[in-house]
Z-matrix of the N, CA and C atoms (Angstrom, degrees):
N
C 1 1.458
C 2 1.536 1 110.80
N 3 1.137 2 109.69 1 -44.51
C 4 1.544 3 113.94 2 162.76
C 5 1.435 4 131.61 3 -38.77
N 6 1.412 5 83.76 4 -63.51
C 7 1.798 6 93.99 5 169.76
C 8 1.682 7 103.05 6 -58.98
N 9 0.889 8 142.88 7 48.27
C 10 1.317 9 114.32 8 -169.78
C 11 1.451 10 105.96 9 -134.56
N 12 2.175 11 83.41 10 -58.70
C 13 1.448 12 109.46 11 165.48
C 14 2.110 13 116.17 12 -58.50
N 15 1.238 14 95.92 13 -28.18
C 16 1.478 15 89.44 14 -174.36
C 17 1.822 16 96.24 15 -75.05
N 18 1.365 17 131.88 16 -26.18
C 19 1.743 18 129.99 17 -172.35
C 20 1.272 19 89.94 18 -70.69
N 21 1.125 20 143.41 19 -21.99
C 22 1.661 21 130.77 20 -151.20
C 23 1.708 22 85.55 21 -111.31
N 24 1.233 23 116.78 22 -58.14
C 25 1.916 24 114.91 23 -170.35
C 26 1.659 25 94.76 24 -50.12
N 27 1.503 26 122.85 25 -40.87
C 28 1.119 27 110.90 26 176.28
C 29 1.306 28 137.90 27 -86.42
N 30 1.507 29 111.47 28 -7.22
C 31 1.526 30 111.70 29 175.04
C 32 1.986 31 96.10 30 -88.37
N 33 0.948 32 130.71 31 -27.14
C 34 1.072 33 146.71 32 153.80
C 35 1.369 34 125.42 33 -24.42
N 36 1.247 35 132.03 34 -37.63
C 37 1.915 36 148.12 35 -127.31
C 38 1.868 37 66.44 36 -153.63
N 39 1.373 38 139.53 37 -60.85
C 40 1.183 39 120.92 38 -142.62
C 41 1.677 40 95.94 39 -87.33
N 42 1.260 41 110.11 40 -21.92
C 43 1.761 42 112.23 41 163.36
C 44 0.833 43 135.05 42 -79.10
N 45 1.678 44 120.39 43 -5.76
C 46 1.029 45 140.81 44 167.46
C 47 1.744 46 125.30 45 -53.39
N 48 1.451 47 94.02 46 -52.07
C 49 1.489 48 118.96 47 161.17
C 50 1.194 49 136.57 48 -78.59
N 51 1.784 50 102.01 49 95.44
C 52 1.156 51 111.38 50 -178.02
C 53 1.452 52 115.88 51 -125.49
N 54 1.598 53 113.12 52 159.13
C 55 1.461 54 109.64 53 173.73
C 56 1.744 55 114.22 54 -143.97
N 57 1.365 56 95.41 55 163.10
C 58 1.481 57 101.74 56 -154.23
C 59 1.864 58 106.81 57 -88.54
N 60 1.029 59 116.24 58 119.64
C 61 1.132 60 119.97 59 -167.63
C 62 1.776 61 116.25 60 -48.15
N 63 0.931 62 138.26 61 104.50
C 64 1.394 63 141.49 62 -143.07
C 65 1.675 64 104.73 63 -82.37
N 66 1.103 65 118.11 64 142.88
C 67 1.675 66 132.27 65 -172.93
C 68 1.509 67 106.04 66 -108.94
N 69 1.271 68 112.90 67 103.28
C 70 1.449 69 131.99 68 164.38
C 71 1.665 70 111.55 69 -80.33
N 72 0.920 71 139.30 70 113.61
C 73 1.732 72 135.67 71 155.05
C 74 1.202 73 118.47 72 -70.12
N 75 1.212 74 104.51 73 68.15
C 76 1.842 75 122.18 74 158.48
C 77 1.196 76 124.17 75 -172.23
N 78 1.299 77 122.76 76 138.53
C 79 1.167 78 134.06 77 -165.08
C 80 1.670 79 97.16 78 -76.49
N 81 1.514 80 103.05 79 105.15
C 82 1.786 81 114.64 80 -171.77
C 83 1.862 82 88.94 81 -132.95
N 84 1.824 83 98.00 82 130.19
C 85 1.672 84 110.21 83 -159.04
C 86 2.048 85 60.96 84 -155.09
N 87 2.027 86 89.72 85 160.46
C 88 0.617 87 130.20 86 164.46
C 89 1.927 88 104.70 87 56.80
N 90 1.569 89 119.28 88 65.28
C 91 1.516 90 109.99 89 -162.14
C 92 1.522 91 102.72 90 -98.25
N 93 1.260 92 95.57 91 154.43
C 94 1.529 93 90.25 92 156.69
C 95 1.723 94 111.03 93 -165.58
N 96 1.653 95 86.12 94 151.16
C 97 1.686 96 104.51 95 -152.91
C 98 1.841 97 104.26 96 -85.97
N 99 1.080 98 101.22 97 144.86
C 100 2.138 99 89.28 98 169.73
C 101 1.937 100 74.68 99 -154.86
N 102 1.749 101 80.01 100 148.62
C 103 1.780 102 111.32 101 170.80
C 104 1.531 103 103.21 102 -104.09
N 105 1.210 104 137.24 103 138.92
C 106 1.329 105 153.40 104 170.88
C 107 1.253 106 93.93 105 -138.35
N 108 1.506 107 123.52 106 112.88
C 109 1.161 108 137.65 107 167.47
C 110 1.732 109 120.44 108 69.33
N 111 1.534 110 83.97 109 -107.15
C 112 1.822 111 88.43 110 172.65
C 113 1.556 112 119.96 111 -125.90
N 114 0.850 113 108.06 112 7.08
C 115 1.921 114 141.33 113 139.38
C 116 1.789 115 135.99 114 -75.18
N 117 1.268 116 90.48 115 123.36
C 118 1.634 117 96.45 116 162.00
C 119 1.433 118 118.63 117 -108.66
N 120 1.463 119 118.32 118 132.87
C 121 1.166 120 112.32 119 165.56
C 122 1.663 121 127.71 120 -127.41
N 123 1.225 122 104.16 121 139.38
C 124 1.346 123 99.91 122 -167.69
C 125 1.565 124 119.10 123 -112.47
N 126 1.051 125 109.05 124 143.90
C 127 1.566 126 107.56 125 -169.06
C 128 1.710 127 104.35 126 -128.28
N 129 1.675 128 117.94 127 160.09
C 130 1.802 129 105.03 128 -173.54
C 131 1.598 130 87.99 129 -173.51
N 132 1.410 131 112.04 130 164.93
C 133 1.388 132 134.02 131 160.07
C 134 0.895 133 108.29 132 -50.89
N 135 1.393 134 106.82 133 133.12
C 136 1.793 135 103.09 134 158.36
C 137 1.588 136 107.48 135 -140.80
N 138 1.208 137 127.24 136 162.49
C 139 1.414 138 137.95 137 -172.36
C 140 1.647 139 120.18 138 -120.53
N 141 1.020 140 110.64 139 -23.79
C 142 1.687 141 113.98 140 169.71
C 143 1.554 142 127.38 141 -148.01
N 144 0.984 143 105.37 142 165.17
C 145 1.749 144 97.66 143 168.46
C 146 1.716 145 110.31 144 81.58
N 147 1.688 146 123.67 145 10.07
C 148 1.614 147 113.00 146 -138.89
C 149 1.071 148 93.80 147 167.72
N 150 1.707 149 115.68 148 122.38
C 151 1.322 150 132.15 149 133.96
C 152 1.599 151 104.40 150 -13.14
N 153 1.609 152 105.09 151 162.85
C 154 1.186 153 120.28 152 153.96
C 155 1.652 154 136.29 153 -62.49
N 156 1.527 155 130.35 154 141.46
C 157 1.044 156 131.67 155 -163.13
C 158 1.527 157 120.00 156 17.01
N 159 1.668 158 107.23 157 97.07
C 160 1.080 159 112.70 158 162.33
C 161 1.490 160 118.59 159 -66.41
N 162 2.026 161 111.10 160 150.71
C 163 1.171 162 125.86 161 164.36
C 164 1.605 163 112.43 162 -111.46
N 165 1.283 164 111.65 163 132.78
C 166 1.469 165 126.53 164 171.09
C 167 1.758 166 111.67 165 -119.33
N 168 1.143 167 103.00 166 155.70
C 169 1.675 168 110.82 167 -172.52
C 170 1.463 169 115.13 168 -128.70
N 171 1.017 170 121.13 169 136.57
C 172 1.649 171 115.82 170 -159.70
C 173 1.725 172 104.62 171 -142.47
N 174 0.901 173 127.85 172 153.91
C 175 1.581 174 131.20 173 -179.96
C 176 1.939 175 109.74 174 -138.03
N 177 1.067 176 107.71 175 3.97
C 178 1.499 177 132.56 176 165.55
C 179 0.903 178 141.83 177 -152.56
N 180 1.772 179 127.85 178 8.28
C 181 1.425 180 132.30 179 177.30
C 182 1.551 181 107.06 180 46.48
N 183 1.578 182 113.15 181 46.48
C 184 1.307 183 110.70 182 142.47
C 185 1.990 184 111.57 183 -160.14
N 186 1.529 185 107.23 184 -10.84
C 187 1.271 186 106.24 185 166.60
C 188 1.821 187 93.76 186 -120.88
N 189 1.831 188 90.47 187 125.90
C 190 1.535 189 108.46 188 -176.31
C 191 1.772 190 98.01 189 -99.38
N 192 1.448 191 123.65 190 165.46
C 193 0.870 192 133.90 191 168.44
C 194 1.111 193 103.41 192 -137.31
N 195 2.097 194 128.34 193 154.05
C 196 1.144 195 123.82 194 -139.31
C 197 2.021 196 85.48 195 -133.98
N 198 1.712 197 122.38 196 81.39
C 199 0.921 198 136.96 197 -171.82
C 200 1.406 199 114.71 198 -74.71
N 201 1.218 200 122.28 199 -45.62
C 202 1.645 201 109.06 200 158.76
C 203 1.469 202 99.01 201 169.17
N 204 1.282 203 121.64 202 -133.14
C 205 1.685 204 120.76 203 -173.53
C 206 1.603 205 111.41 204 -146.72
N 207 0.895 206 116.62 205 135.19
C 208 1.804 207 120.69 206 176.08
C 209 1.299 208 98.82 207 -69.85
N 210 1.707 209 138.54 208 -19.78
C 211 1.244 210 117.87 209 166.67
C 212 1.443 211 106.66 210 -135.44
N 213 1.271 212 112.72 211 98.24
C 214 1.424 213 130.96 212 -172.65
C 215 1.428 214 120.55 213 -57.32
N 216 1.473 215 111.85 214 -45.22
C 217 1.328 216 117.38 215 163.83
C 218 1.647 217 136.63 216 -114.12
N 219 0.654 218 138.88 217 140.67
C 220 1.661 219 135.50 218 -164.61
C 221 1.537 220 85.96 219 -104.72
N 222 1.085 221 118.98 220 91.09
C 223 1.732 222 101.77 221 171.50
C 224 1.742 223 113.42 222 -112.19
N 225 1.426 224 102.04 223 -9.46
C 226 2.249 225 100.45 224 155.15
C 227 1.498 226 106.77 225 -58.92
N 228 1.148 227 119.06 226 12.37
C 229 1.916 228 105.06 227 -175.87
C 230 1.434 229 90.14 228 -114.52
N 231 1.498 230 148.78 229 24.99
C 232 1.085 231 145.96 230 -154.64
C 233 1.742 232 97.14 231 -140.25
């Protein structure tokens, strides 16, 4: 019975913790995640609004930070 009550206090405490799915303004397709150290960073397509392939930086895979772009300038559109 113990064991039982402790699966429920703990699925409980682990539902407790939740987070709100975070809103980026840019159209970001095709992502993908890599860990370096104690960081994730994620990089993706994008189509407007933005240099080529944005970089974001994360230390929990749920608050992103918006670090800059592997291609800063598009200058073939010129």
């Amino acid at each position: 019975m113990r064991a039982i009550l402790g699966l429920l206090f703990s699925a409980a405490a682990a539902l407790a913790e939740t987070f709100t799915n975070p809103v980026i303004w840019e159209d970001l397709s095709d992502v993908e995640v890599t860990r370096a150290g104690d960081a994730y960073f994620m990089t993706a397509s994008t189509f407007h609004y933005s240099p080529g392939t944005p970089v974001l930086r994360s230390y929990d895979l749920v608050n992103w930070e918006h670090i800059g772009h592997s291609v800063p300038v598009l200058d073939w559109s010129s």
